[in-house]
N, C-alpha and C positions, 0 to 999 in steps of 0.2 A: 504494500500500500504506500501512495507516494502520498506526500503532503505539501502541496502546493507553496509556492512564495503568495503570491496573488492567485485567486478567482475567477475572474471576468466573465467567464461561463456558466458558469454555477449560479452568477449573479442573473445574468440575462435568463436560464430557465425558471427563476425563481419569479420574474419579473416579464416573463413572456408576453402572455395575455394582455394583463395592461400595458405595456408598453407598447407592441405592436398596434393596440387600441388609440395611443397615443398619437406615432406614426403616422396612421390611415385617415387621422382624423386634420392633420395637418398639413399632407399631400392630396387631402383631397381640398384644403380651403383654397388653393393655390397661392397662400402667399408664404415665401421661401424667405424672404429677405427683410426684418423688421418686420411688426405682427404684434399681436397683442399676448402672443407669448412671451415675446419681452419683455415689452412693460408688465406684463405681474411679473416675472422672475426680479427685474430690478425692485419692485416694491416689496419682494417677501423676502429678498434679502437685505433690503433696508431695513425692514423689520425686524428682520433676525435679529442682527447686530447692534440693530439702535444707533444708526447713522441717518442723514437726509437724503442719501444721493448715493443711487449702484449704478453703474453705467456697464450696461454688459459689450463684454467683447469678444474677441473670437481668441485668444490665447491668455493667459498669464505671463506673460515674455511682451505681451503688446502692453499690457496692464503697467507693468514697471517702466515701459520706453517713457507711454504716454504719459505715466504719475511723475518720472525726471523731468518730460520735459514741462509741463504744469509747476515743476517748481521753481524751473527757470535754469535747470543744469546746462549751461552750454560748457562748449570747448574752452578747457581748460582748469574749469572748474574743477574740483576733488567733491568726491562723495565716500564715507567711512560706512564699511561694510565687513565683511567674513568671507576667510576665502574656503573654509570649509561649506559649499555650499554648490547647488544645482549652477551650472557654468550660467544661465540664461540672467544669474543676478547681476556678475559682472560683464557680461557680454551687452548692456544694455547700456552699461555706464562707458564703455568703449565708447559702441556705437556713435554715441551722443557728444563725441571726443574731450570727455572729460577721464579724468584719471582714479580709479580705483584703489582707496589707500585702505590695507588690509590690519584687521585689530587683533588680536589673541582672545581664544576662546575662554568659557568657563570649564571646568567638568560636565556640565550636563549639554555643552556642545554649541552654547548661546553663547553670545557675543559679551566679551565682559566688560561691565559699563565702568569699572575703574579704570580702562585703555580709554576709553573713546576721548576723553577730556585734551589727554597729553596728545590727541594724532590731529586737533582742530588745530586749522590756519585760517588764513586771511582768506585762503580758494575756497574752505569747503563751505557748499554751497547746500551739501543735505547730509544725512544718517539713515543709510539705508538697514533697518533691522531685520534679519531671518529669522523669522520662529520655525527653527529646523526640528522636523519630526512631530511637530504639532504638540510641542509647546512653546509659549510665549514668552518671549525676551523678559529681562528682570526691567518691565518699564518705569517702574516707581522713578527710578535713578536717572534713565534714559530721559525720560520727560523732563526730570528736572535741570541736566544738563543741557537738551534742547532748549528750554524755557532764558536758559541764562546767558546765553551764545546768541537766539535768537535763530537757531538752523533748522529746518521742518524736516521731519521723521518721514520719512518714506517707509510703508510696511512692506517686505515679501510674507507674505500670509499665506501662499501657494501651499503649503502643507497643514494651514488652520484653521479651516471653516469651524468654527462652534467653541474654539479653544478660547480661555478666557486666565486674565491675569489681576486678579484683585475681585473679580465677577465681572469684570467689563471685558468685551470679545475684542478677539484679535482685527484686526481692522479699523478699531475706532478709536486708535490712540491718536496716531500719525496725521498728516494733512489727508495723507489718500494711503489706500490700502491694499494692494494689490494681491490678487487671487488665482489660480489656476482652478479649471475644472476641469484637466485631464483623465482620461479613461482609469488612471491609478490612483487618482484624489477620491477622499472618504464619502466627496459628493461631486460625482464624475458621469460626464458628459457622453455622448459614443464617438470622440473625436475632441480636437483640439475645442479649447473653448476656457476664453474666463471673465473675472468682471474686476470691476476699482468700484474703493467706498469712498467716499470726502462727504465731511459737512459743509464744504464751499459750495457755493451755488454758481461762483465765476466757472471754478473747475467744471463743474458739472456740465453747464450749460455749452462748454467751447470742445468737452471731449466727444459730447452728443453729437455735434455739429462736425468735427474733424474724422469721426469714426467712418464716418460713411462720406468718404472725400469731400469732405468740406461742404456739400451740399446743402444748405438751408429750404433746398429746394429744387427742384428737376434742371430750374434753372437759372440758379442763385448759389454762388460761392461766394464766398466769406471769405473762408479760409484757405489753404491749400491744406488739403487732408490725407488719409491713408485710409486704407479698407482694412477696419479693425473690428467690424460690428462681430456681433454674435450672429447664425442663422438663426430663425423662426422655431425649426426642427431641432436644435440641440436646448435652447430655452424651454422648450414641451419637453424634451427628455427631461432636463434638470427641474421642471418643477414639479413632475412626474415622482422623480428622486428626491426631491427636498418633504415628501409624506416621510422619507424614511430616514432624514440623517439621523434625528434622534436616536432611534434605534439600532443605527449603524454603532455610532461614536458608543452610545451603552455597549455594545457585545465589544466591542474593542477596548473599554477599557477593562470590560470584566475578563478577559483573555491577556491584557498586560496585568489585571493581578495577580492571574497565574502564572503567571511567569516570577513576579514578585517571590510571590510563594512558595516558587518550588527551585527555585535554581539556586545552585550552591554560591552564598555571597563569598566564599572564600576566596574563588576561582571566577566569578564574574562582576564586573563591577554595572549596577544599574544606576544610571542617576535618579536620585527620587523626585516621587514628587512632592512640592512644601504645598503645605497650607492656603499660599496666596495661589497658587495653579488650581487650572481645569485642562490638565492634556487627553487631547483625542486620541492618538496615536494614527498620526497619518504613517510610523512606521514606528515597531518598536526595537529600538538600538541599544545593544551591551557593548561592551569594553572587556577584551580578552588577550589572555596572553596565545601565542602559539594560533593566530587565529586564521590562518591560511588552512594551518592543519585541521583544524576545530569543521572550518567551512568543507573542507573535502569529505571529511568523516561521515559528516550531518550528509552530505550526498549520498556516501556510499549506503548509508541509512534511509535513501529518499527524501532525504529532506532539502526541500531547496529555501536557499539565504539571498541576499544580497550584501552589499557593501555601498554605505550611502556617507563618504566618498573614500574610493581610494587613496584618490589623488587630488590633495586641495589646488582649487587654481591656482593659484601662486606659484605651483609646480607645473604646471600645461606649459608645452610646447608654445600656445598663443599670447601666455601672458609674458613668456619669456622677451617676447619678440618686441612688445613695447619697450622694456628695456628699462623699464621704473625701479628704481630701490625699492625694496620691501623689508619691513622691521623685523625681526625675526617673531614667529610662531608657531614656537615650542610646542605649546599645551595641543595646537590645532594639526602638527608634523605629527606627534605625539600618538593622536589619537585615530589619526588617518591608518596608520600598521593596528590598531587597536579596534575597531568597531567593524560588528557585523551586525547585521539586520534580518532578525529573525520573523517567520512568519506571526501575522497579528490579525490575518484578517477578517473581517466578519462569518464568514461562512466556514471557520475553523471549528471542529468540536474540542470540550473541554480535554478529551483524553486524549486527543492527538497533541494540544500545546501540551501536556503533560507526558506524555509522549515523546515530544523536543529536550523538555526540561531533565527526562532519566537519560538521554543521547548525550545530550552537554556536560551533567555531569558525571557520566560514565565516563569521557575520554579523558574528563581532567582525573578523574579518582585514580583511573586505572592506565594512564598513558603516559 
């Protein structure tokens, strides 16, 4: 019996019927492109969160361009970020030819806010936060050194739908908040797709307008735009799926207590979670010694892992090429040879994570 990293299948037959229901009812309105699928996804996730303003789009990669450039990041500028993280965070801040200045992590993999202070210049122009793994940055601190510098927090929240820090959700710290609803995300779309949250109304109003090439109208530009909208049809998916985050994020964190539970703290290090967190686990990550070996083992067991990241940008080939100084980061080198990513997801039964948890510590007891 194998046990899956991800689902996707299992998801889709669980969810056949109505979803297909979904589908037929949207291919038959004929309209593909904007729709009133939209605007409710933008309103239920405004609601979710307790923000004014979702503006859906078609990636999470488009979410962070457009949220940089809303805050004004041009060439040249600096934006403080983590380079242990999904390439699309600093690929964005390239793009926009501003410079990428990387901070050292915590233990639980979050950006540590006693670095951020010392890495502000005169250039930087934002704070881009990752709530890697779906939990949320330690923002209490964050905010307040925002607040004092006067630099607006950019979220990647690509991994945090529902995740929450003090009881306020990820998304609604920042000026804008930016999201992925990819096919792997805990509220996932059947393709590329995502959305930005802001309590601006400027933002809001000019990303509506730029998303769909700058169009005000058939035949009225404003602006010069990008084709960033969301389909019709992946909005009907997603709020098809949004009956069921709740329920997702529940069975996900009740299979990250089992893991809590049952794995030997001697031999695996989990970061916990405190008091002031709500983590979803958009993916649940330990810290291992011998973890190359650990990860072949769990194969030859059927078990499949991942690694979220091997190799932090700072170390790519692409970031090399710019050619930037980088401060050193130890904790984040550190843990890049250390973390593996074990299955977590919804459609796991309790004995199969228990299951992992007698494999993992089998190899350390006895290897």
């Amino acid at each position: 019996m194998k046990i899956p990293y991800v689902n996707l299948s299992k998801q889709y037959l669980k969810e056949r019927v109505g979803l297909l229901s979904v589908i037929d009812k949207v291919l038959r309105s004929g309209t593909y492109i904007g729709g009133d699928q939209v605007e409710k996804f933008e309103k239920s996730i405004s609601s979710l969160i307790n923000v004014k303003h979702c503006i859906a789009l078609n990636s999470g990669t488009d979410a962070l361009t457009l949220g940089l450039h809303c805050l004004g990041v041009r060439k040249n500028d600096e934006v403080i970020t983590t380079s242990n993280s999904f390439i699309a965070s600093t690929a964005v801040i390239v793009h926009l030819g501003a410079k990428p200045v990387f901070v050292d992590v915590k233990k639980d993999q979050n950006i540590d806010p006693e670095l951020i202070e010392k890495s502000i210049t005169k250039k930087t122009k934002a704070i881009m936060t990752v709530h890697l793994t779906g939990r949320v940055c330690d923002m209490g601190k964050i905010m307040t050194i925002s607040n004092k510098y006067n630099i607006p927090i950019i979220e990647d929240a690509a991994q945090a739908i529902g995740s929450k820090y003090q009881n306020k959700f990820a998304g609604s710290f920042g000026k804008v908040g930016c999201f992925s609803a990819h096919p792997l995300k805990n509220l996932n779309a059947l393709g590329d797709s995502g959305y930005l949250t802001t309590n601006s109304s400027k933002i809001a109003n000019f990303l509506k307008d730029v998303r769909n090439h700058g169009m005000s109208n058939r035949n009225k530009i404003k602006n010069f735009g990008y084709v960033s909208r969301m389909d019709n049809l992946q909005a009907a998916i997603l709020n098809f799926r949004l009956k069921y985050l709740k329920s997702t994020i529940k069975k996900r964190r009740e299979n990250a207590s089992i893991y809590y539970k049952n794995l030997n703290k001697n031999y695996v290090f989990i970061p916990p979670e405190t008091k002031k967190e709500f983590n979803t686990y958009h993916t649940f990550v330990v810290q291992v010694s011998k973890r190359d070996k650990l990860k072949r083992y769990l194969k030859s067991k059927g078990i499949e892992t991942s690694i979220h990241y091997p190799t932090p940008i700072h170390l790519q080939p692409a970031f090399k090429k710019l050619r930037y100084s980088c401060s050193q980061l130890l904790e984040t080198e550190a843990q890049s040879k250390k973390i593996i990513t074990l299955p977590v997801n919804q459609h796991l039964k309790d004995y199969e994570i228990k299951k992992i948890c007698n494999h993992v510590n089998n190899f350390y007891e006895n290897f």
